[in-house]
C-alpha positions as CSV (number, residue, x, y, z in Angstrom):
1,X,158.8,94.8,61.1
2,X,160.7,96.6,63.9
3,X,159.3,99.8,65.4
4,X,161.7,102.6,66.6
5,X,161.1,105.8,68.4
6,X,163.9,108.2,68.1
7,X,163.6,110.9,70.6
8,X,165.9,113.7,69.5
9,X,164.9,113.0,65.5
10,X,165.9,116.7,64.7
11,X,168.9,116.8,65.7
12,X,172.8,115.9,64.2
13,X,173.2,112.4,65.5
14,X,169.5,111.4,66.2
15,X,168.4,112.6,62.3
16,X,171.5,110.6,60.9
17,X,170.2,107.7,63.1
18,X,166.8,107.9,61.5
19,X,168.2,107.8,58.4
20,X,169.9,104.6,59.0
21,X,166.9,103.0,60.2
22,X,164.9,103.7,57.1
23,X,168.0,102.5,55.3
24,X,166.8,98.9,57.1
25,X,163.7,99.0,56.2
26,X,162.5,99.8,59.8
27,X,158.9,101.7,61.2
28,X,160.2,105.0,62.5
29,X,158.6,107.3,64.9
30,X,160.3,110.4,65.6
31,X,159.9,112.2,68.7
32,X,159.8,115.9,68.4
33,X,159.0,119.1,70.3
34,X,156.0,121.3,68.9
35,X,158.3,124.3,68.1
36,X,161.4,122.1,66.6
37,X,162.4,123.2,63.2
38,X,161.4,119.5,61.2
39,X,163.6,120.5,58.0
40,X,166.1,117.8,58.3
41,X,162.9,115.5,58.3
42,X,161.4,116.8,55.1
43,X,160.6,113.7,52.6
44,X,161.4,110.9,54.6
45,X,158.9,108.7,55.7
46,X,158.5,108.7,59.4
47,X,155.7,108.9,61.7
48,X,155.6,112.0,64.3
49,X,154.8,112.2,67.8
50,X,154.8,115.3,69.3
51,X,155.7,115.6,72.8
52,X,158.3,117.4,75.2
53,X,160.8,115.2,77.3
54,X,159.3,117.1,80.6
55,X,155.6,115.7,79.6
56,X,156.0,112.4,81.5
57,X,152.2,111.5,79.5
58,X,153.0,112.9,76.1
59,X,156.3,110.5,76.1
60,X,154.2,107.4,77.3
61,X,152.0,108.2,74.2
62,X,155.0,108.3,71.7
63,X,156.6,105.0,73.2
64,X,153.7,103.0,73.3
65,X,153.4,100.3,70.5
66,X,157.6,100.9,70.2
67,X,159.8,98.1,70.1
68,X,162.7,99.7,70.1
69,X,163.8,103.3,71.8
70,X,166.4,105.2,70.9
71,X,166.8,108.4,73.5
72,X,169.0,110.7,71.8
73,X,167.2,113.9,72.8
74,X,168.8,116.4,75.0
75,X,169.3,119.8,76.0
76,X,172.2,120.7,75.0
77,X,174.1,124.3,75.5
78,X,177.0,125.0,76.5
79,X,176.1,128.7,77.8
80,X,172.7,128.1,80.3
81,X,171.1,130.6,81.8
82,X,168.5,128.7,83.1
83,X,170.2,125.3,83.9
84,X,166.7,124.0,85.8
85,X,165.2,123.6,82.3
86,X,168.1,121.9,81.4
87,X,167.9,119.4,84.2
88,X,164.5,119.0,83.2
89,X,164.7,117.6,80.3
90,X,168.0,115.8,80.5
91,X,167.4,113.8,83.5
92,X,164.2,114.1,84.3
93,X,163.4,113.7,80.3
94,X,165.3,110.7,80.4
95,X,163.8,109.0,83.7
96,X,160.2,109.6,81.8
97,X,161.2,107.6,78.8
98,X,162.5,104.7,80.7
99,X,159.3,104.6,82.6
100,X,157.6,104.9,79.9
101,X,159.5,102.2,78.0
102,X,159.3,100.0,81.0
103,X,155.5,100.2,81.3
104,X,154.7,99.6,77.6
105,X,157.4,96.8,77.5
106,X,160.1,97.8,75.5
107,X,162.2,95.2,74.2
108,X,165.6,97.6,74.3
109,X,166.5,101.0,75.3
110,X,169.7,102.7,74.1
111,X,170.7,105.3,75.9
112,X,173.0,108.6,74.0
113,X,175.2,109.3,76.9
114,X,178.3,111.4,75.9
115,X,182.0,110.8,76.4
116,X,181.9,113.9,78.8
117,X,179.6,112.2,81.3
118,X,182.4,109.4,81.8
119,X,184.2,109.5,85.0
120,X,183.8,110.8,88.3
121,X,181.0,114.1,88.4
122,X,182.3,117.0,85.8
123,X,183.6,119.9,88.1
124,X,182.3,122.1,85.6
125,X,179.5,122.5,82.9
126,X,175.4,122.3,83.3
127,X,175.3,120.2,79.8
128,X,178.0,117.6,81.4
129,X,176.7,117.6,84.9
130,X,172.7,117.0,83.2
131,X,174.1,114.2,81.2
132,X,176.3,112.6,84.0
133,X,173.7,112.4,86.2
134,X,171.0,111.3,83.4
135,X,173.6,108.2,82.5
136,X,172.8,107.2,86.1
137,X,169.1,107.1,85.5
138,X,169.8,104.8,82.5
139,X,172.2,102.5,84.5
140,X,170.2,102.7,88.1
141,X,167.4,101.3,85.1
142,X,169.4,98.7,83.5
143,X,170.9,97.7,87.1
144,X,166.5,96.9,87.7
145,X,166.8,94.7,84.9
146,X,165.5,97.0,82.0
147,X,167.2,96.5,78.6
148,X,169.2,99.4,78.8
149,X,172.6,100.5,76.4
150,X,174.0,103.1,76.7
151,X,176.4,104.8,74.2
152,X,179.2,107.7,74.6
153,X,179.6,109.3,71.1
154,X,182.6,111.3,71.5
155,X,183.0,114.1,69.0
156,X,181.0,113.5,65.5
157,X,181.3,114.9,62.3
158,X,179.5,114.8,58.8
159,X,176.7,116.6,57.1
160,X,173.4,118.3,58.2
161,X,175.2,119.8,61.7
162,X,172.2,122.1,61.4
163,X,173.0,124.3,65.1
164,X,176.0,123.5,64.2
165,X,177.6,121.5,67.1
166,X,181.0,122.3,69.3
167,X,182.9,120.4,67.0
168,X,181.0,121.8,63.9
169,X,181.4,125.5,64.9
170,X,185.0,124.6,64.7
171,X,184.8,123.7,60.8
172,X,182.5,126.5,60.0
173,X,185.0,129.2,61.8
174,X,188.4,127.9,60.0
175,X,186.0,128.0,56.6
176,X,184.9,132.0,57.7
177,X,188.8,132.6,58.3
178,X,187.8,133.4,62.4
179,X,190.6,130.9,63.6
180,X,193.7,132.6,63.7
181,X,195.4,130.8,66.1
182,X,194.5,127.7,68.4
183,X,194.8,126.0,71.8
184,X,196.5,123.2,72.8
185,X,194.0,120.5,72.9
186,X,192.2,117.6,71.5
187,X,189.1,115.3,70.6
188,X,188.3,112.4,69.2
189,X,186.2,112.4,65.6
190,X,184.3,110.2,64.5
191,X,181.6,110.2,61.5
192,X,178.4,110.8,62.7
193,X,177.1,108.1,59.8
194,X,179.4,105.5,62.0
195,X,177.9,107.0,64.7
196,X,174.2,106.0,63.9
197,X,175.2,103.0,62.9
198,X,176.9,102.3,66.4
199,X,173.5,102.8,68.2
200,X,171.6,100.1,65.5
201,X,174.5,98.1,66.4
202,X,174.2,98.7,70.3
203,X,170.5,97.4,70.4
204,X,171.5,94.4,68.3
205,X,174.7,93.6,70.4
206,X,174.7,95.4,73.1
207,X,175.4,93.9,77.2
208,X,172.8,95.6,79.1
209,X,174.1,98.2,81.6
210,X,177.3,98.7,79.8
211,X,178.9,101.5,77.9
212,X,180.1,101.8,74.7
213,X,181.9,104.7,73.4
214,X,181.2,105.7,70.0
215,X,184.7,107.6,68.6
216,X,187.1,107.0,66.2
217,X,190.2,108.9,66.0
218,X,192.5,111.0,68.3
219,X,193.4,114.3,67.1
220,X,194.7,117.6,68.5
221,X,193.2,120.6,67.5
222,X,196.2,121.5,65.5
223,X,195.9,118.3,63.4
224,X,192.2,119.2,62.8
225,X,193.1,122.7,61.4
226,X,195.7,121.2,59.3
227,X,193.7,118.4,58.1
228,X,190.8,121.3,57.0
229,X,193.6,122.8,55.4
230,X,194.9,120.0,53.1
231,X,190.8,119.2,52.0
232,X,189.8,123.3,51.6
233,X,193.8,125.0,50.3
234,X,192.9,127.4,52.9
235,X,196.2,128.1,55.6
236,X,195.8,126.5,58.6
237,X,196.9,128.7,61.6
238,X,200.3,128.9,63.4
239,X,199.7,130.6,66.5
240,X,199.4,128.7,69.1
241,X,197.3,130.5,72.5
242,X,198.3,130.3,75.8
243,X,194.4,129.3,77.8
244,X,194.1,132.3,79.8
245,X,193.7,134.2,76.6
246,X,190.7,132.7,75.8
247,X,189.6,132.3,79.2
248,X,189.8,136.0,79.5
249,X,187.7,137.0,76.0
250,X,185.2,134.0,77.3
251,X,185.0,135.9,81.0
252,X,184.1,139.2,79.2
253,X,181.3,137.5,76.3
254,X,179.5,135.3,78.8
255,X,179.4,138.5,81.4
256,X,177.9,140.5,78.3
257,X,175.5,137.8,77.5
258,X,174.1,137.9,81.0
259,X,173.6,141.7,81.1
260,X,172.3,141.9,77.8
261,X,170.1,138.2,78.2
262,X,171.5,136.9,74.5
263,X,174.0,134.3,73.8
264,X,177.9,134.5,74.4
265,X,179.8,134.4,71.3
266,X,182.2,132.0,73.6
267,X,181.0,130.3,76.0
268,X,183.1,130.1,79.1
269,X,182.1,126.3,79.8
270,X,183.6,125.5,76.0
271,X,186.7,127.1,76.9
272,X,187.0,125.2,80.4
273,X,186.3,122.1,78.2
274,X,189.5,122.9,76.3
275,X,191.8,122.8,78.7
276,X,192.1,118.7,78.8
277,X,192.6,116.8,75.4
278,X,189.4,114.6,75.2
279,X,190.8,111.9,74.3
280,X,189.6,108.2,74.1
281,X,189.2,104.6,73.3
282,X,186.6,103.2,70.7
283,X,187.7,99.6,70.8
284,X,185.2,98.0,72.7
285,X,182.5,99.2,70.4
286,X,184.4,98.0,67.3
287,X,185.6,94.8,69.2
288,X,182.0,94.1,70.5
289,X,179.8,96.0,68.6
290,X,181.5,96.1,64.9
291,X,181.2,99.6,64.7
292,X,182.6,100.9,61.6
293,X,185.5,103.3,61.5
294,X,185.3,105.2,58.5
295,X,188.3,108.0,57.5
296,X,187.1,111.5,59.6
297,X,188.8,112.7,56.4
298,X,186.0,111.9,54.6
299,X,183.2,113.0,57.1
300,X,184.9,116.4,57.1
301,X,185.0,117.1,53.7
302,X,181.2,116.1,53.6
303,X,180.4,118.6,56.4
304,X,182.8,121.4,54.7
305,X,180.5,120.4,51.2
306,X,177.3,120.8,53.7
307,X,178.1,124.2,55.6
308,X,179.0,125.5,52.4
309,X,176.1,124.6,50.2
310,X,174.0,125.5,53.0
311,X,175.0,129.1,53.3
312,X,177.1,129.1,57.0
313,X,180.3,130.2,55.0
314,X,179.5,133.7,54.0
C-alpha cells in the first residue's frame, strides 16, 4: 500500500486531495500546523503529523517512511502585512520538504504551484511572488534529478471552501447580494474534485520537471455571475465598473487595515489581479495526464449547496 503525505491537508484543494486518496484505498498522512482548525478532517481516517513548513526537522519527521509527497501547503493572503512569514513558509517551506523528501528517498514529489506563478516574475503580489519563486525551488530540484511535478491549478471551485478562497468569496458575495456590479475580467474554473484528481494523476503520469496546469474552463466574470444566476433565480448584475473604482475603495480599505492592524475588506493585490483576464490552457493535463473535466456548473452549485448549508449566506 502506497503512503502519502499531504502537506496543506486542511485546506480547499489539499483536503479534497486527501479525500481522493482514501477513495484509492491509500495510507494518508496529513501534514498540519498545531493551531490549524482540523474540521474538514473530522471522521476520516488519516494519520497526523504535526509540524510547521518553517521547522526544516519537524517536516523531515512527517516525510519519513512516505512514498509519495504531495506539497499543497502554502501561505496564502492576498493582503500581507508581514510578507517575511510568508516567504517563510512558501519558499523556504517548500525547499524543507524537498530536502526532506530527497533524504528519506521519496519516490515522487508533486509540487502545487499556481497558474499565477507562470511567466516571467509577478510585478505585483507577495502570495504570487512567494509562489513564483517557490516553483523554482521545485524545478532547480527536479532539474538535480529529484522526482519532482509540479501542478498550476488555476481557479477551483466545489464544496468545503472553508476561508473561502478568491474565487469562493466571489460565490458567497453574489449569494449575500454584495455584487452589484462587476469588472471586466476573467478566470478559468475548474472543480476542485478534478483538481485532486489531477495531482493523483500527476504522480502517476507525470514528466519530471514539467508543468501541468490544472483548469478547465474560460469564463469572464460576467459569465460567472450569470451562470450563479441561472443555478440560484437570484439577478445577476448589470453594471459593469470602470478599474479605478475599485482600485480607489481597495486604496482606502487596505490603508485602514494598516492603521487599524485588521484585515482589508478588499485587498488592493486582488484588485491589481483583476485587471488581466486569467485565462488559460488545460490541455496538456488532459492530453497527458487524463485529467477529467467535469461541468463547473456542477461544482458551483455544490459550493452554493455548501456556503449555504454552512451558514456563510446570512
Amino acid at each position: 500500500m502506497t503512503r502519502a503525505l499531504v502537506t496543506g491537508a486542511t485546506g480547499f484543494v489539499g483536503n479534497h486531495l486527501v479525500r481522493v486518496l482514501l477513495e484509492r484505498s491509500e495510507s494518508v498522512r496529513c501534514m498540519v500546523r498545531d493551531e490549524s482548525p482540523r474540521d474538514l478532517l473530522d471522521g476520516l481516517d488519516v494519520e497526523l503529523a504535526v509540524a510547521d513548513l518553517r521547522d526544516a526537522e519537524a517536516v523531515a519527521r512527517a516525510v519519513d517512511g512516505c512514498d509519495v509527497v504531495y506539497h499543497c501547503g502554502a501561505d496564502y493572503r492576498l493582503y500581507v502585512p508581514d510578507p517575511d512569514a510568508m516567504y517563510a513558509s512558501n519558499v523556504g517551506g517548500t525547499r524543507h520538504v524537498l530536502e526532506a523528501a530527497a533524504r528519506h528517498g521519496v519516490e515522487r514529489v508533486v509540487y502545487t504551484s499556481t497558474v499565477g506563478a507562470l511567466g516571467p516574475v509577478p510585478a505585483k503580489g507577495h502570495y504570487k511572488r512567494s509562489k513564483h519563486a517557490a516553483e523554482q525551488v521545485a524545478l532547480e530540484a527536479a532539474q538535480r534529478g529529484q522526482p519532482v511535478v509540479i501542478v498550476n491549478p488555476s481557479a477551483p471551485i466545489g464544496e468545503r471552501d472553508i476561508k473561502p478562497t478568491a474565487t469562493g468569496k466571489i460565490i458567497v458575495d453574489f449569494l449575500r447580494g454584495k455584487m452589484p456590479a462587476y469588472v471586466d475580467t476573467g478566470l478559468n474554473l475548474v472543480d476542485v474534485v478534478d483538481v485532486a484528481h489531477g495531482h493523483v494523476l500527476a504522480a502517476e503520469r507525470g514528466e519530471i520537471g514539467e508543468r501541468y496546469v490544472l483548469g478547465n474552463r474560460n469564463m469572464t466574470l460576467r459569465e460567472i455571475l450569470e451562470t450563479l444566476a441561472e443555478l440560484t433565480g437570484r439577478r445577476a448584475p448589470r453594471l459593469r465598473l470602470p478599474h479605478w473604482i475599485p482600485m480607489t475603495v481597495a486604496f482606502c480599505s487596505t490603508t485602514w487595515a494598516r492603521l487599524t492592524h485588521s484585515e482589508p475588506a478588499v485587498p488592493i493585490d486582488a484588485v491589481r489581479m483583476s485587471r488581466q483576464r486569467m485565462f488559460f490552457d488545460a490541455s496538456r493535463a488532459v492530453r497527458e495526464l487524463g485529467m477529467p473535466q467535469s461541468p463547473v456548473e456542477g461544482a458551483m452549485q455544490r459550493a452554493i449547496d455548501w456556503f449555504e448549508a454552512n451558514g456563510y449566506v446570512r
